[in-house]
C-alpha positions, 0 to 999 in steps of 0.5 A, spaced: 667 651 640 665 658 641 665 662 648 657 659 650 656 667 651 657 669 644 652 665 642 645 668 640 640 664 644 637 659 638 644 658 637 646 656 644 639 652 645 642 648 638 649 647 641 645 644 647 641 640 644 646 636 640 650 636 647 656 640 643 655 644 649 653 642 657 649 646 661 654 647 666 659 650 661 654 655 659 652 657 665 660 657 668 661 662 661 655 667 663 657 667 671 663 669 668 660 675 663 657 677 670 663 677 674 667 680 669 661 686 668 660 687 675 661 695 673 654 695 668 650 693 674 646 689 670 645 683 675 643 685 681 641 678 685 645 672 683 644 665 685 650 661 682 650 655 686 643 654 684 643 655 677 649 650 677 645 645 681 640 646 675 644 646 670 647 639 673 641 636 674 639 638 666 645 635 664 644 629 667 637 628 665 639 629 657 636 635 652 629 634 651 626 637 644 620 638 648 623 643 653 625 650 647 629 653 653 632 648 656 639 649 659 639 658 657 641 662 663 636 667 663 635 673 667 629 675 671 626 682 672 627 684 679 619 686 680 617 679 678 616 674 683 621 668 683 620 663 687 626 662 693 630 668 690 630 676 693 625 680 689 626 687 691 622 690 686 627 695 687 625 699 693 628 699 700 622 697 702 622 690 699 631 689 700 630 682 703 623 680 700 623 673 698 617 670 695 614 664 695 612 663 688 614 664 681 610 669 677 606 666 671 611 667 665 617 665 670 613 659 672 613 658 664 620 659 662 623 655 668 618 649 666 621 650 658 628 649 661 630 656 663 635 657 668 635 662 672 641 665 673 639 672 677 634 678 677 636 685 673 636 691 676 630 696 675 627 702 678 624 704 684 618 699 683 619 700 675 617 707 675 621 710 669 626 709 664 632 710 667 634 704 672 636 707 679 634 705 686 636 706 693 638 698 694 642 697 688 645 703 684 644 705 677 645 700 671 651 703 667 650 702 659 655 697 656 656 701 651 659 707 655 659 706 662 658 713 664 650 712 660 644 710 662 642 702 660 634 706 660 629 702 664 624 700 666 627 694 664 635 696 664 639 691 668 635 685 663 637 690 656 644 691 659 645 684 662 644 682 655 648 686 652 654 684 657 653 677 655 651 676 662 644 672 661 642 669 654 635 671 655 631 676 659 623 678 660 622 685 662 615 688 662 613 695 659 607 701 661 610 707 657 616 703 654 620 699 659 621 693 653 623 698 648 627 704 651 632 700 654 633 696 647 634 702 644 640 704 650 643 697 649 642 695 642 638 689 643 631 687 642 625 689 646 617 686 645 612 690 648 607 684 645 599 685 644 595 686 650 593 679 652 599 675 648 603 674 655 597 673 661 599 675 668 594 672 672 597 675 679 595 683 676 589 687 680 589 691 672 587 686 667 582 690 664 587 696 662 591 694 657 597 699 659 602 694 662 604 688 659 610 683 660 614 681 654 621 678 652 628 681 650 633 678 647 640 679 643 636 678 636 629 677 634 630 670 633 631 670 640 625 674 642 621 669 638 623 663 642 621 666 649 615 669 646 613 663 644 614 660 652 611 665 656 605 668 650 600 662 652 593 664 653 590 663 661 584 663 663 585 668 669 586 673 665 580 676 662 583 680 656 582 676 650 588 674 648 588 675 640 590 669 635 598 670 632 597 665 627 604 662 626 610 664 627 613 670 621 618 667 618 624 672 615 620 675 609 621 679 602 620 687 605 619 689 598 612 692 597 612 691 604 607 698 606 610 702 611 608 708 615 614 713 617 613 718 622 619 720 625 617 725 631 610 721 631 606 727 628 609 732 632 608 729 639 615 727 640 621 732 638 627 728 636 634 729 636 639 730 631 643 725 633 638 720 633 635 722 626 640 721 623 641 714 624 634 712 623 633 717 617 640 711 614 635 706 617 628 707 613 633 708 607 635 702 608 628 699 608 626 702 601 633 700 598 630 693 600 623 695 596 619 697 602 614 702 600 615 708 605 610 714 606 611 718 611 605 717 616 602 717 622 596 715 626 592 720 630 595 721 636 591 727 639 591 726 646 595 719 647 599 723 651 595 726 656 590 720 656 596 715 659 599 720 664 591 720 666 591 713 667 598 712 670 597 716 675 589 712 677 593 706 676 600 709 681 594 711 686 590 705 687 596 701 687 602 705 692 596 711 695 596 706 701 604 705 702 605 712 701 601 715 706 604 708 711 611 709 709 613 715 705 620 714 706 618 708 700 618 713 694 622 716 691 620 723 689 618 722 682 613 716 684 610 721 690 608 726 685 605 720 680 602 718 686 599 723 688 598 727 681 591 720 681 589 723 688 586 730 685 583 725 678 575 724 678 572 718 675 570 723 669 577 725 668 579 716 668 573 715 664 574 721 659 581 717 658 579 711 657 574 713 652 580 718 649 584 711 649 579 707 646 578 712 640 585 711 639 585 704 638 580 705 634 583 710 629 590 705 630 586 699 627 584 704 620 590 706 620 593 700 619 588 698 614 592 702 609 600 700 611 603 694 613 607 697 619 609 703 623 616 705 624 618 710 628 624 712 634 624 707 640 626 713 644 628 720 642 634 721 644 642 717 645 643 714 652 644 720 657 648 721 662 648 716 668 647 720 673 641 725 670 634 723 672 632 724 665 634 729 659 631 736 660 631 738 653 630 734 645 631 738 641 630 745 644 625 743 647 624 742 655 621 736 658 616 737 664 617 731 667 620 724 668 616 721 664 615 726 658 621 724 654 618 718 653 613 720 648 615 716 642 613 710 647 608 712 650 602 714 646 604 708 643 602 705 648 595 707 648 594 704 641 594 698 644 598 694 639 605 690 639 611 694 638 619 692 638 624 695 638 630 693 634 637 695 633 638 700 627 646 703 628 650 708 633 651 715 633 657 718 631 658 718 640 657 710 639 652 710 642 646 705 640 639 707 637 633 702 637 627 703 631 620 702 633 617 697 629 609 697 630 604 692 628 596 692 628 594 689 634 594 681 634 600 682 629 606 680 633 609 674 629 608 678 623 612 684 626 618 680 628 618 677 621 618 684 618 623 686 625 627 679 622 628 681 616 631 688 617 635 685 622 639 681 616 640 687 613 645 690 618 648 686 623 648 691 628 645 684 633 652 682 632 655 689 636 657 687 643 661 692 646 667 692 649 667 692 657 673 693 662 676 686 665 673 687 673 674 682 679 668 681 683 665 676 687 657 676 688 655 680 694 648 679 692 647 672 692 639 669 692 638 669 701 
């Protein structure tokens, strides 16, 4: 049989289910990638005896068709709560807290059969895409260790790259899912507003930030997102109807919308380019029907730096002002940018926002799908806070690079990345896939179906044997 650490998630589930593999062996293979991975940084708290125990316990209970997830190794984001386990949310602050409870789609992975392996890196409180904090360090990208795995969600992406885990939630607000997919050629859901509930979330009515799965293949996606993208009545968002799940699909005839700078509101690299110009040729080759086209996007960027910087203030302005030692100096200005909005600026951007999704729905009455870059520019750096410059054009801040990800997020609808290829450096590149709202099935059949066209799923990269025992471990 196989290494279990090879296998897609679907495939170990089947090799679980018809007891070629057991839970305890599946388990071991991962502790073994992590241990073997140290330097990536990925998985930050590991819990070994644990997952062990549980993987015993499922052994001996015997699988259950009942339970899609049962004995998968999964990571959990470090700023979800997991019950008994170190959630640090990636602030010194916070560097030995240990919550009581699961949160909501934790709670719903374990009851599915998950077992928790540990927590993947982030962060400082999930703020920016390129995962770094003062309590762990930065996550290298296993693809090249001297690159940034992205963030908010790069020690999920990077653990599933290394093969550490076989599963990873993750969240994103302006593109913390599909950012680091692109750095790590896996895939990352940023699902409809609704589709995941958070019950403990103080900012349901702004649909800014959801959680979502990751995983190696969209089939892979699928599986999670059927476990933790159930409805909850806490969460008063409208959580729309997904039909049943997109199976892989003709792409001939398939209507998509190509806007590769997203109607010049996102400068793209030459690099980049390059791989995802192979990639929507490749879609044409299929059959698709592809028109260069974008939604308008007048003001996406603007409205989301307004409303982040509302949201930052009302959530972190208190612990700035108690403990400003907390934050770093990226989250100290968003933080502080809210402090100077009027309720005209935060409602201007919500009406900004709301003309948005409006314009975004009339735009898919005439397309299937939009596909654009996931992310502008190649892994950068590991030790850059961000990348100065895409394509000769400077970034004013931390979050300005994100452009591609973040006025898609204002439209309010589901969007993935897959992997589409590497630069001539070998670094990965993720294509987003963008879908109407509520379209989520559908997209990731679409997503499926390109996936089967390349193979990039398959790529995993070569990391350097290391000797490391966990000095992590869940307190």
């Amino acid at each position: 049989m196989a290494d279990p650490a090879e296998l897609s998630a679907t495939e170990l589930r089947a090799a679980l289910g018809a007891r070629d593999i057991s839970a305890v062996e599946a388990v071991t293979a991962y502790l073994a990638r992590i241990e073997r991975g140290a330097a990536v940084n990925a998985m930050v708290t590991v819990d070994a005896a644990a997952a062990l125990r549980r993987a015993a316990q499922l052994d001996a209970e015997g699988p259950d068709p009942r339970l899609p997830l049962f004995g998968l190794p999964v990571g959990i984001k470090d700023t979800h709560d997991t019950a008994g386990m170190r959630t640090t949310y990636g602030s010194i602050r916070h560097a030995e807290h240990v919550p009581q409870r699961d949160a909501l789609h934790v709670r719903r992975m374990r009851e599915a059969g998950a077992i928790v392996i540990g927590k993947t890196n982030v962060p400082e409180y999930a703020a920016g895409s390129h995962s770094v904090n003062r309590v762990f360090g930065a996550t290298r990208n296993p693809y090249a260790l001297d690159r940034s795995a992205g963030g908010s969600s790069g020690g999920a992406a990077a653990a599933l790259a290394a093969r550490q885990v076989a599963l990873a939630d993750g969240s994103d607000m302006g593109g913390s899912l599909r950012n680091p997919a692109s750095f790590c050629n896996v895939v990352g859901l940023r699902p409809s507003p609704g589709v995941v509930p958070e019950a403990e979330s103080t900012n349901l009515l702004t649909p800014l930030t959801t959680a979502g799965p990751m995983g190696r293949t969209v089939d892979d996606v699928a599986l999670l997102l059927s476990v933790i993208g159930t409805p909850d009545a806490r969460t008063p968002i409208a959580a729309p109807s997904l039909g049943a799940a997109g199976e892989p699909r003709d792409l001939r005839g398939l209507r998509v919308a190509w806007a590769p700078t997203l109607g010049g509101n996102a400068p793209l690299s030459a690099d980049v380019a390059e791989v995802l110009e192979r990639a929507v040729a490749l879609l044409a080759e299929a059959g698709a029907s592809v028109e260069t086209a974008c939604p308008d996007l007048s003001g996406a960027a603007d409205a989301f730096l307004t409303l982040r910087a509302a949201e930052f203030e009302m959530t972190w302005g208190d612990a700035l002002d108690a403990d400003p030692e907390d934050f770093n100096e990226r989250l100290t200005w968003n933080i502080t940018q809210g402090r100077s909005l009027t309720g005209r600026d935060i409602m201007s951007a919500q009406e900004r926002q709301t003309a948005l999704m409006r314009g975004a729905a009339r735009f898919f009455e005439n397309f299937d799908v939009l596909l654009a870059p996931a992310v502008t520019v190649a892994p950068f750096p590991v030790d850059w806070d961000y990348p100065r410059t895409i394509a000769g054009e400077a970034q004013a801040h931390y979050l300005d690079w994100m452009r591609a990800a973040t006025t898609i997020t204002m439209l309010g609808v589901p969007a993935l990345s897959v992997p589409a290829g590497f630069t001539r450096e070998s670094l990965p590149v993720g294509l987003q896939v963008v879908g109407p709202f509520g379209s989520d099935h559908r997209l990731l059949g679409i997503a499926r179906a390109y996936e089967a066209l390349t193979g990039f799923a398959r790529h995993s990269p070569e990391l350097p044997t290391a000797s490391h025992h966990w000095s992590n471990e869940a307190r």
